[in-house]
N, CA and C atoms as a LAMMPS dump frame, in Angstrom:
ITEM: TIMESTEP
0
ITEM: NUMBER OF ATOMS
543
ITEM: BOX BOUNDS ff ff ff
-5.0000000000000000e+02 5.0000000000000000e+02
-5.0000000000000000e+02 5.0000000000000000e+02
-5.0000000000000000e+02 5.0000000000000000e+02
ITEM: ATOMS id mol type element x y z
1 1 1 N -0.942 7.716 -10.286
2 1 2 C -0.404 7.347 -8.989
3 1 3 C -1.331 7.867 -7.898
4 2 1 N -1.331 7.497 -7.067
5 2 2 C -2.264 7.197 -5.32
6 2 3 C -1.512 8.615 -5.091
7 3 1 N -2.676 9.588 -4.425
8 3 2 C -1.815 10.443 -3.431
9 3 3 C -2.278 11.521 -3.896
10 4 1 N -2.186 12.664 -2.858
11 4 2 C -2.018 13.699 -3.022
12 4 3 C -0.838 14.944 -3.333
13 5 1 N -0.621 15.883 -4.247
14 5 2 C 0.421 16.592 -4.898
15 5 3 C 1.412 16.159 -3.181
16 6 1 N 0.724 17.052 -2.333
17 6 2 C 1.382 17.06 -1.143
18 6 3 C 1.859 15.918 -0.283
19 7 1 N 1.31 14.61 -0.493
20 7 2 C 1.801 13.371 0.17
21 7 3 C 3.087 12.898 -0.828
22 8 1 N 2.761 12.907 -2.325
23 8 2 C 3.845 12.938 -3.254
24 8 3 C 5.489 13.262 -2.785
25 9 1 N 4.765 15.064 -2.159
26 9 2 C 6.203 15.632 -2.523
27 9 3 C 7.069 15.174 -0.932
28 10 1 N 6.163 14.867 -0.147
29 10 2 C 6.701 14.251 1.484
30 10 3 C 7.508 12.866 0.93
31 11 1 N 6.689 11.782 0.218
32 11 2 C 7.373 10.393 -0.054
33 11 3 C 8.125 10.664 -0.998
34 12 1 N 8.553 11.821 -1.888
35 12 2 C 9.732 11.321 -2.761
36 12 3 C 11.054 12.219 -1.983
37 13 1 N 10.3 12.749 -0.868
38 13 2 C 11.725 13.542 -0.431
39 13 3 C 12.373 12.54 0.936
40 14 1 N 11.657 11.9 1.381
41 14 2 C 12.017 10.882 2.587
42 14 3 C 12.446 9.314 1.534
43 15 1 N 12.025 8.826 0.468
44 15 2 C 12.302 8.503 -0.399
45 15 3 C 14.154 8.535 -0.573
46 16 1 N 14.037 9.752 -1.316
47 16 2 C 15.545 10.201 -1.818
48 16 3 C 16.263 10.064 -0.551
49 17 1 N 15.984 10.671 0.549
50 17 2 C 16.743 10.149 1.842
51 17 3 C 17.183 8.833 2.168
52 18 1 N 16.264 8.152 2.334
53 18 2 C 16.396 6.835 2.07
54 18 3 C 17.261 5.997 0.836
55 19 1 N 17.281 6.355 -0.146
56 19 2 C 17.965 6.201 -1.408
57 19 3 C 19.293 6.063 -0.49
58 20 1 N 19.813 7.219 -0.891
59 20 2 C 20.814 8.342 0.03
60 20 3 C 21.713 7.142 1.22
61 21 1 N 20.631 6.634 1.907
62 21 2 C 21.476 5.984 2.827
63 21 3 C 21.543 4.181 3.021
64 22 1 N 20.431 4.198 1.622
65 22 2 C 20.286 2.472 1.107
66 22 3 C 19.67 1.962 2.171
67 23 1 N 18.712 2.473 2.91
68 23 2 C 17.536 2.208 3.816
69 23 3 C 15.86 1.892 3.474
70 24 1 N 16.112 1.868 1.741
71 24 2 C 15.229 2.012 1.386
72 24 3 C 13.956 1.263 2.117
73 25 1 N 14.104 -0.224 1.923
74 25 2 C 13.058 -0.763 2.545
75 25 3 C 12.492 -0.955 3.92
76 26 1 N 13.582 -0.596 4.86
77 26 2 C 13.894 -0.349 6.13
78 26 3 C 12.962 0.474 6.729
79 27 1 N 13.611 2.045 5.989
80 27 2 C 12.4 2.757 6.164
81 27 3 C 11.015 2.719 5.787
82 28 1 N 10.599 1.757 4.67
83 28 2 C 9.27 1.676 4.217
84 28 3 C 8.465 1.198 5.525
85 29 1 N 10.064 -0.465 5.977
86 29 2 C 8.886 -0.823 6.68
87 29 3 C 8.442 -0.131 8.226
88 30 1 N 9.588 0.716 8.077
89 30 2 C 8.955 1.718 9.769
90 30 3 C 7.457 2.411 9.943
91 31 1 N 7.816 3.208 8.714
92 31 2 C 6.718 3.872 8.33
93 31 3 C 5.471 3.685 8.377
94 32 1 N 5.754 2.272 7.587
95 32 2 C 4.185 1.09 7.375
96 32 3 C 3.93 0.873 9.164
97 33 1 N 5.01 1.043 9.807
98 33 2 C 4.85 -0.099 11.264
99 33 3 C 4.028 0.806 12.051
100 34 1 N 4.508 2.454 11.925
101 34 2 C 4.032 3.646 12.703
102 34 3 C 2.396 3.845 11.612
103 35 1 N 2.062 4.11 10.727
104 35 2 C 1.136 3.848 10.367
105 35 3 C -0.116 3.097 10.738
106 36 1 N 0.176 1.743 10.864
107 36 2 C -0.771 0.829 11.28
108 36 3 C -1.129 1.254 12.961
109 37 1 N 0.5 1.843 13.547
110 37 2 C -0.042 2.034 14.936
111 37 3 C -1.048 3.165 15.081
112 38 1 N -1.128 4.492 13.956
113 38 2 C -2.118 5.484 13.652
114 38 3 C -3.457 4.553 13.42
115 39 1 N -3.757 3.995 12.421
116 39 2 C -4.837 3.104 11.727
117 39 3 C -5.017 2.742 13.342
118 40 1 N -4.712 1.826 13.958
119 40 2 C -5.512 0.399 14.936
120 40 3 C -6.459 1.819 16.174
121 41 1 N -5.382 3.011 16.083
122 41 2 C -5.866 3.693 17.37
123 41 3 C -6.545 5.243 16.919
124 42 1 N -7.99 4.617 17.17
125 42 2 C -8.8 6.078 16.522
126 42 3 C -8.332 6.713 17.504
127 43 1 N -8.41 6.967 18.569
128 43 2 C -7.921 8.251 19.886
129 43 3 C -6.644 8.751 19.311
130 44 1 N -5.512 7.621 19.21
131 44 2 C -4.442 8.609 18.634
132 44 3 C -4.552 9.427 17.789
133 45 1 N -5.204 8.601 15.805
134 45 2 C -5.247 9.667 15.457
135 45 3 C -6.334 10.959 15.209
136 46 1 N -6.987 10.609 16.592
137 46 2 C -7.977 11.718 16.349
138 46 3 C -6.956 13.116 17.236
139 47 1 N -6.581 12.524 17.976
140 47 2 C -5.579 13.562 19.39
141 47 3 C -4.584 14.228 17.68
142 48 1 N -4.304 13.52 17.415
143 48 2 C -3.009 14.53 16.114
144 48 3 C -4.136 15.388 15.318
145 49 1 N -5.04 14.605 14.927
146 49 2 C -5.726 15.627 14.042
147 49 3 C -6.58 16.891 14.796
148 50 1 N -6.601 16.949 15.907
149 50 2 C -7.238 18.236 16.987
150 50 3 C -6.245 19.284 17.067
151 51 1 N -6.837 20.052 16.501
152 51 2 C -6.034 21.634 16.436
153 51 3 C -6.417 21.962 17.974
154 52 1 N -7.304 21.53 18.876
155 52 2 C -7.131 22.271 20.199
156 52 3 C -5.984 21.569 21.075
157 53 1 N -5.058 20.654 20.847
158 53 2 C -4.397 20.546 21.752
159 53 3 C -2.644 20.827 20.859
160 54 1 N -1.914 21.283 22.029
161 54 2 C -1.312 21.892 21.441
162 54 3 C -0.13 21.403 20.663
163 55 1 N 0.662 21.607 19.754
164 55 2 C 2 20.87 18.744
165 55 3 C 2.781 20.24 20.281
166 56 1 N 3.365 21.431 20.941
167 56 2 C 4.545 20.508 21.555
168 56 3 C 3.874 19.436 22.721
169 57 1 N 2.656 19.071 23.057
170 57 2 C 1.83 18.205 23.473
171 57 3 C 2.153 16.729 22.46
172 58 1 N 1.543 16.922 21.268
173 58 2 C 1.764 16.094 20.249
174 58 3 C 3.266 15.618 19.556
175 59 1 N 4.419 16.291 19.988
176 59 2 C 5.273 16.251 19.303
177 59 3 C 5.63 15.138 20.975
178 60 1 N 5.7 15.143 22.056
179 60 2 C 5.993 14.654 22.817
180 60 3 C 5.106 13.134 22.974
181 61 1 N 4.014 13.079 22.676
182 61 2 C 3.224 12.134 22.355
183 61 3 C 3.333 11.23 21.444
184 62 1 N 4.162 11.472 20.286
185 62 2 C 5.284 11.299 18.781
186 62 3 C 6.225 10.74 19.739
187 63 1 N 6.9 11.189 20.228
188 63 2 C 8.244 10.663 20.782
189 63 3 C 8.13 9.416 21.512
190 64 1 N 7.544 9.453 22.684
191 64 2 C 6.975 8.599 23.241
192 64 3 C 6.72 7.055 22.495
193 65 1 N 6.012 7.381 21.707
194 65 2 C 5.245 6.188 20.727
195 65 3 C 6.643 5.892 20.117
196 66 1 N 7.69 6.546 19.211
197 66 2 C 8.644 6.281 18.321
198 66 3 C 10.004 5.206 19.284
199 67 1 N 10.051 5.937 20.664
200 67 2 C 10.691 5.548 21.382
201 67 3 C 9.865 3.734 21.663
202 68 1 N 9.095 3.992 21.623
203 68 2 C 8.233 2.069 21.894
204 68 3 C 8.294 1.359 20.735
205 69 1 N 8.396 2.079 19.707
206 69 2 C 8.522 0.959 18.09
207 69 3 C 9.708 0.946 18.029
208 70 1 N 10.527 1.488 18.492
209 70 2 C 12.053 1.75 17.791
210 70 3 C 12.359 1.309 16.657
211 71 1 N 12.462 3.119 16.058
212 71 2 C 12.275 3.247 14.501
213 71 3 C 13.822 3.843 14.38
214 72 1 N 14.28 4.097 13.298
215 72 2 C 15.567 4.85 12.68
216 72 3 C 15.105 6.488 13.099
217 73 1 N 16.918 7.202 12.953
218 73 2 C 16.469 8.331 13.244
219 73 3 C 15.585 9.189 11.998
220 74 1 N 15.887 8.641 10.952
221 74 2 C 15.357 9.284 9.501
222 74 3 C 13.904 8.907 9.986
223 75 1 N 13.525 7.69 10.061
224 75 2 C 12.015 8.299 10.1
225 75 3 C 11.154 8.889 11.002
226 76 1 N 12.07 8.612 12.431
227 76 2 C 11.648 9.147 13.553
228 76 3 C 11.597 10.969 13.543
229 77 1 N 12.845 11.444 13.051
230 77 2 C 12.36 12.969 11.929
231 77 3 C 11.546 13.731 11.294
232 78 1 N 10.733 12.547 10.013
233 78 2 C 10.378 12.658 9.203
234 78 3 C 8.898 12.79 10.17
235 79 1 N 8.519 11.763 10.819
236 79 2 C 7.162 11.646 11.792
237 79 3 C 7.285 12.708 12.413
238 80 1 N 8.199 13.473 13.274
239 80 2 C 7.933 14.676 13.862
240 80 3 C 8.01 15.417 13.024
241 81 1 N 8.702 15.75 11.879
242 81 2 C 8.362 16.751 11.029
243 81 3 C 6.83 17.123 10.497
244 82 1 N 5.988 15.547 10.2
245 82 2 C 4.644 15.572 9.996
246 82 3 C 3.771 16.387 10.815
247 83 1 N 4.035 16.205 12.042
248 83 2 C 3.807 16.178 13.582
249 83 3 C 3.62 17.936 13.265
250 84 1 N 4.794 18.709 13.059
251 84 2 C 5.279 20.107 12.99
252 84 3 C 4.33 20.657 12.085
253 85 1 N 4.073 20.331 11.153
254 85 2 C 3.727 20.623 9.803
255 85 3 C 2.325 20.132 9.539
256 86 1 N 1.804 19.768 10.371
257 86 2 C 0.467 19.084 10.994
258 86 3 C -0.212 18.364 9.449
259 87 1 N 0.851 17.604 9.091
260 87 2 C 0.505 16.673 7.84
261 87 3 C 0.56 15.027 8.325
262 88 1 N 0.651 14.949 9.988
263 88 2 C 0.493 13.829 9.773
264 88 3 C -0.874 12.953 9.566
265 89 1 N -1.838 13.288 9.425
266 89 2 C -3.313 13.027 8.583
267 89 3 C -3.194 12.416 7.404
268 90 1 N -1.825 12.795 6.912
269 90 2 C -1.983 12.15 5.637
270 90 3 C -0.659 11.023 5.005
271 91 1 N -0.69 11.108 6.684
272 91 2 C 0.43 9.471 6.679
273 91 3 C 0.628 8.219 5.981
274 92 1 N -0.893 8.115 5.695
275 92 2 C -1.63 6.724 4.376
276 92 3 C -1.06 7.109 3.51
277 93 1 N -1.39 8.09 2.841
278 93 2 C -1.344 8.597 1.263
279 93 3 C 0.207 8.725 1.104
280 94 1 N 0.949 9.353 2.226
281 94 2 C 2.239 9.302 2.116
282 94 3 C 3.322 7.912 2.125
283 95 1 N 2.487 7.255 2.796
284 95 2 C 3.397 5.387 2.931
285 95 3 C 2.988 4.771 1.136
286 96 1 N 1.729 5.051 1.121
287 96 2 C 1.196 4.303 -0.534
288 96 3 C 1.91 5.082 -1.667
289 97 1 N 2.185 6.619 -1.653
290 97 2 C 3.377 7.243 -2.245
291 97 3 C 4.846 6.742 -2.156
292 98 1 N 5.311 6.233 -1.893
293 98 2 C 6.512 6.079 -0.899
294 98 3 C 6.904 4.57 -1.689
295 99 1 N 5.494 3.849 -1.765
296 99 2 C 5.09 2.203 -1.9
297 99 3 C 6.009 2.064 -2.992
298 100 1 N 4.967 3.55 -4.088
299 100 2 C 4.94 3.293 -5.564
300 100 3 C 6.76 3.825 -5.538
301 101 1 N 7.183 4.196 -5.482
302 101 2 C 8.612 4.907 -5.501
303 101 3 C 9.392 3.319 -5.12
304 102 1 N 9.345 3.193 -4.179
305 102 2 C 10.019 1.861 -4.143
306 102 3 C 9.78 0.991 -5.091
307 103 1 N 8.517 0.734 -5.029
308 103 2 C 8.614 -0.658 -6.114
309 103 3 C 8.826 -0.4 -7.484
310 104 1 N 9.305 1.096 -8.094
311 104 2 C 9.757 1.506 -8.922
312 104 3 C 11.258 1.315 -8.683
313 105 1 N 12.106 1.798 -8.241
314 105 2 C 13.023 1.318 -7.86
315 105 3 C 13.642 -0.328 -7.979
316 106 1 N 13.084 -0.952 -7.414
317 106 2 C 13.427 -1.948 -6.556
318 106 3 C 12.461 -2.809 -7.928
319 107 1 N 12.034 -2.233 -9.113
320 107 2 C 11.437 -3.052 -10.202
321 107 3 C 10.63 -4.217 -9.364
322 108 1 N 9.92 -3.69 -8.621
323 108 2 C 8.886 -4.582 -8.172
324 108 3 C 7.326 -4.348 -8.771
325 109 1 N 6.802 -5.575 -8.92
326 109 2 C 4.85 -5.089 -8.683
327 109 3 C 4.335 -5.922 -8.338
328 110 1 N 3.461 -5.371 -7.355
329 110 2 C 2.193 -6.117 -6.377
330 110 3 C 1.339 -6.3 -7.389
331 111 1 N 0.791 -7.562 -7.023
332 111 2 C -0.224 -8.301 -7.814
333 111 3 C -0.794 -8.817 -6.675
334 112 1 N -2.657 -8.141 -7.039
335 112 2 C -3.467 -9.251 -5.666
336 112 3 C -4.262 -10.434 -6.834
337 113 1 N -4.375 -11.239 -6.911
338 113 2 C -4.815 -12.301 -7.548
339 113 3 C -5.932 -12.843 -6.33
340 114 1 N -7.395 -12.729 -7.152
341 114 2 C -8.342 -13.53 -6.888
342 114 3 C -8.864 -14.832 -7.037
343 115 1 N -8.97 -15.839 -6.571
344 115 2 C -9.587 -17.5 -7.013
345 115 3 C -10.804 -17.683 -6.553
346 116 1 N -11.266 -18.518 -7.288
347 116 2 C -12.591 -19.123 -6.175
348 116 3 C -12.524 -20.221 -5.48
349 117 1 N -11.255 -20.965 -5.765
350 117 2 C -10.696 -22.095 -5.065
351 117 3 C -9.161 -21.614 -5.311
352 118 1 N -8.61 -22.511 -3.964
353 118 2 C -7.184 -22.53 -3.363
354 118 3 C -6.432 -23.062 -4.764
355 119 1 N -5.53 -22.291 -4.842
356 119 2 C -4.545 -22.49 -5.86
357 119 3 C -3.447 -23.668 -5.14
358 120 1 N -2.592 -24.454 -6.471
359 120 2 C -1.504 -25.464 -5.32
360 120 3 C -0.593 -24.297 -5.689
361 121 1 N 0.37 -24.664 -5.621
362 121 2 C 1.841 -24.224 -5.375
363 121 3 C 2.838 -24.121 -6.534
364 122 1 N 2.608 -25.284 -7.191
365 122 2 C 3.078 -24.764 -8.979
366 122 3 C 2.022 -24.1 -9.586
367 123 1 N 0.687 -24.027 -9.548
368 123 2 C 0.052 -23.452 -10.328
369 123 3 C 0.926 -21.661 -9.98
370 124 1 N 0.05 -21.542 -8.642
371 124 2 C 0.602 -20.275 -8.242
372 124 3 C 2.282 -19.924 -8.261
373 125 1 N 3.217 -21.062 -8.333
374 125 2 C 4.496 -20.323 -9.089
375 125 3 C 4.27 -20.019 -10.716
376 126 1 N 3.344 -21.209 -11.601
377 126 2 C 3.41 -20.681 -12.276
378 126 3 C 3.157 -19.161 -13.069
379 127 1 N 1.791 -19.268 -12.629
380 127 2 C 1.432 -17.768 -12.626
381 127 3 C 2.408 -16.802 -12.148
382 128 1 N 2.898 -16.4 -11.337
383 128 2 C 3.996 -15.67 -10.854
384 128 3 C 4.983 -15.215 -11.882
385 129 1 N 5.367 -16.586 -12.311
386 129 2 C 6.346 -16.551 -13.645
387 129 3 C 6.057 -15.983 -14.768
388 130 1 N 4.683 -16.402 -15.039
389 130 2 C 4.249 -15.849 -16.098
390 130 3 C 3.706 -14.061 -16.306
391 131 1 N 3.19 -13.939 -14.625
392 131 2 C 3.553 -12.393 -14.842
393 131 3 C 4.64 -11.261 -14.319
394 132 1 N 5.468 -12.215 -13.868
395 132 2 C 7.005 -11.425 -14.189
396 132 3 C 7.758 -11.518 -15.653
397 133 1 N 6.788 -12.543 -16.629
398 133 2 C 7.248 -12.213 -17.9
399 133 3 C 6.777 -11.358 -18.394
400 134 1 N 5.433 -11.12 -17.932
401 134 2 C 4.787 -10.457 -18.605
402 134 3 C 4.934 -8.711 -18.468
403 135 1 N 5.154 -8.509 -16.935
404 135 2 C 5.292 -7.113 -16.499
405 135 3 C 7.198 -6.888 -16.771
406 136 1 N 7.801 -7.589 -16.44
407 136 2 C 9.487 -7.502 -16.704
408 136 3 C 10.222 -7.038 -15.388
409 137 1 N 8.914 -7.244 -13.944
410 137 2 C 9.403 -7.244 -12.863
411 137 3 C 9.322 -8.521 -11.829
412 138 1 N 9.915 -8.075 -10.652
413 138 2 C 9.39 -9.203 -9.842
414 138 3 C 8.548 -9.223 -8.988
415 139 1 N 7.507 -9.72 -8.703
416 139 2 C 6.462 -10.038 -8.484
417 139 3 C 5.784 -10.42 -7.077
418 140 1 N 5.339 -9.563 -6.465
419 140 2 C 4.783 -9.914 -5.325
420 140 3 C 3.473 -10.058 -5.114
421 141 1 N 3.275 -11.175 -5.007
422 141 2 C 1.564 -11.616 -5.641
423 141 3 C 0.832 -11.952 -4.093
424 142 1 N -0.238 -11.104 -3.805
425 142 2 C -1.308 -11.854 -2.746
426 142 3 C -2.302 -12.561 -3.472
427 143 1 N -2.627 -14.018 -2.744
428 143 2 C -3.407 -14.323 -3.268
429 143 3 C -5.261 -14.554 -2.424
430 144 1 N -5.91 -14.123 -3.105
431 144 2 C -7.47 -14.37 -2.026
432 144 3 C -8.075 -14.989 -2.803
433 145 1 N -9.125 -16.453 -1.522
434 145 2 C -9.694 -16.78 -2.152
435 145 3 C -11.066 -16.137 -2.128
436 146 1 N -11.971 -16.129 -3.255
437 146 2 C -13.591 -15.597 -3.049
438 146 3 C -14.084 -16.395 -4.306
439 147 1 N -14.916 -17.292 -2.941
440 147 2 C -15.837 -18.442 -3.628
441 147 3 C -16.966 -17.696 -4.475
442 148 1 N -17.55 -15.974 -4.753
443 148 2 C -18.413 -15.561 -5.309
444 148 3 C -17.708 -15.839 -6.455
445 149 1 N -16.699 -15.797 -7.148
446 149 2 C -15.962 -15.861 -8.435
447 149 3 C -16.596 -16.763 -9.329
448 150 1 N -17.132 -18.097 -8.771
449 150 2 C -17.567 -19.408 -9.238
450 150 3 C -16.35 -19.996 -9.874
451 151 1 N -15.371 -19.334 -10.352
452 151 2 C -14.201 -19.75 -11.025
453 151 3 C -13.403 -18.885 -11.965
454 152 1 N -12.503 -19.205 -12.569
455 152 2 C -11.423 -18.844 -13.511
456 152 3 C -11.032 -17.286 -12.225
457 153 1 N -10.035 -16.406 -12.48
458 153 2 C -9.16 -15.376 -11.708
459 153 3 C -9.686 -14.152 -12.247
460 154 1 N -9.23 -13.158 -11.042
461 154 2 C -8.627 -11.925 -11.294
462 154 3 C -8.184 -11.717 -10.439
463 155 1 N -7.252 -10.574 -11.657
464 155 2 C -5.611 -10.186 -11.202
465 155 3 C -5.495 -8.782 -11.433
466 156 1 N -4.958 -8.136 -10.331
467 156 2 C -5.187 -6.914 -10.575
468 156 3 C -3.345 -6.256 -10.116
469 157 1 N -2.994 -5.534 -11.075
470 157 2 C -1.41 -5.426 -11.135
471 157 3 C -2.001 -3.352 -11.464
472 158 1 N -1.311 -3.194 -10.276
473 158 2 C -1.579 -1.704 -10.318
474 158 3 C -2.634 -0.896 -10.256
475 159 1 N -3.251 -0.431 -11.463
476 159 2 C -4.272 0.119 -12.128
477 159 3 C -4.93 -0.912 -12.476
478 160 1 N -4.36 -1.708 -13.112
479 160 2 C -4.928 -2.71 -14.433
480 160 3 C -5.382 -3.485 -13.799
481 161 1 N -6.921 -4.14 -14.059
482 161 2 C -7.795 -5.348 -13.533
483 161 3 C -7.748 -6.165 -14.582
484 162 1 N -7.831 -7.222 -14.353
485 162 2 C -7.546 -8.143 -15.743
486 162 3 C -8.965 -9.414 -14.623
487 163 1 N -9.7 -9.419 -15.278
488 163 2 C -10.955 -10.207 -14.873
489 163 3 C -11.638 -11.547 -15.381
490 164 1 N -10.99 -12.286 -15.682
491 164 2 C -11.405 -13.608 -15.927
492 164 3 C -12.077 -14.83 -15.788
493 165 1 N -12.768 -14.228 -14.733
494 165 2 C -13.698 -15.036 -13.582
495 165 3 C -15.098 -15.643 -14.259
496 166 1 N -15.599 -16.609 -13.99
497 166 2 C -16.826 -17.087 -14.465
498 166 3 C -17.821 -15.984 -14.401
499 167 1 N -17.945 -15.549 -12.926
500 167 2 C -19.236 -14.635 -12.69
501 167 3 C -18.718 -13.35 -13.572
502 168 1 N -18.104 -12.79 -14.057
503 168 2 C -17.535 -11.815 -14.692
504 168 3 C -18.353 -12.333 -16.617
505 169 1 N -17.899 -13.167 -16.847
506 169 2 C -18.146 -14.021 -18.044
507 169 3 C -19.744 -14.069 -18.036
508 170 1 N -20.038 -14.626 -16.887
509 170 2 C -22.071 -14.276 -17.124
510 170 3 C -22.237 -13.272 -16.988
511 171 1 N -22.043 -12.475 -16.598
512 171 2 C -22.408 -10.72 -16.653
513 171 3 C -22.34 -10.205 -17.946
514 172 1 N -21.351 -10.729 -18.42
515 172 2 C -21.255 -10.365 -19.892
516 172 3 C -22.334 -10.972 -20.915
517 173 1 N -22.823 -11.95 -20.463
518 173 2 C -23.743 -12.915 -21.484
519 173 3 C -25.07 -12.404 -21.257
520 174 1 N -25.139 -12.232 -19.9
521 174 2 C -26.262 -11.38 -19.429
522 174 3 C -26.789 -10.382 -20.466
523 175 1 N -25.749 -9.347 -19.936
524 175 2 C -25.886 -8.129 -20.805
525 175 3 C -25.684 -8.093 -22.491
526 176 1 N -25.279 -9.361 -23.09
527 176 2 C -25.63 -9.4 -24.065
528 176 3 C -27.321 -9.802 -24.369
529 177 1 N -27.388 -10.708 -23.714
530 177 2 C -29.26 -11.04 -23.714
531 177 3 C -30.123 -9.947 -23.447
532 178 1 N -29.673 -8.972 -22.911
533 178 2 C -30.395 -7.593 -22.59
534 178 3 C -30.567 -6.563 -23.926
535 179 1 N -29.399 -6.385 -24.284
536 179 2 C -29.475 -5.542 -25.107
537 179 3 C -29.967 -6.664 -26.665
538 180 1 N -30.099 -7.685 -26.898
539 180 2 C -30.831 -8.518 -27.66
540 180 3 C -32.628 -8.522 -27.888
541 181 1 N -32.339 -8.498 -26.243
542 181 2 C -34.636 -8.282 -25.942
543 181 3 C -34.702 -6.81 -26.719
């Protein structure tokens, strides 16, 4: 799993909260929402990560921002608690912790699926189908296209890369002709 011991033990305890009040995805998606607003703005999170200015500076600067997304009070908490505890640096690692907990839960798995051409619409249900048979969850599949592929997929479900692609297939033939010379 993604993360650090310490982002772990933040997403399974805001997690269980969430459980707790059947907010589960609710809160994911706050989190994700305050996140991206960290990600888009280097100044912000460079201002949180500066030990010269001071917590209750930043904790008011937190508020501010939470008060403009209007988030729940659980995560609006949980962000100043970061804030307190000067872990919010590791806000990423804690939402992608958080991810895996849910989609454990909620028997989900992300699947990004690669093409080199646009898939139709039964193909790509089919596939879908076929790897919610295959994994025994349900399936949230992105799909990209990348014309370097030359053809056939990859699918990458978790950890696991599953690579099927033409240019993948000559690499292999390649390197068989190599170790042949």
């Amino acid at each position: 799993m993604i993360g650090s011991d310490i982002a772990k033990r933040y997403a399974k305890a805001l997690f269980e909260i969430a459980r707790e009040e059947e907010k589960i995805e609710a809160i994911y998606n706050e989190l994700k929402s305050f996140s991206s607003v960290l990600e888009e703005n280097e100044n912000l999170r460079e201002f949180f990560a500066n030990p010269v200015f001071d917590q209750s500076d930043k904790k008011v600067v937190i508020t501010e921002i939470l008060e403009k997304i209007s988030v729940s009070a659980i995560t609006s908490n949980f962000l100043k608690l970061l804030v307190d505890k000067k872990r919010i640096d590791i806000l990423s690692e804690i939402e992608l912790c958080y991810e895996k907990y849910m989609d454990d839960a909620l028997n989900k798995a992300r699947v990004s699926l690669k093409t080199a051409f646009p898939l139709s619409d039964a193909l790509s249900e089919k596939i879908q189908k076929h790897l919610e048979s295959l994994t025994g969850k349900n399936v949230e599949m992105v799909i990209d296209e990348d014309p370097s592929l030359l053809g056939g997929v990859v699918i990458g479900i978790g950890d696991t890369l599953y690579d099927g692609s033409v240019k993948a297939q000559l690499r292999s033939i390649r390197e068989l002709i190599r170790e042949e010379m």
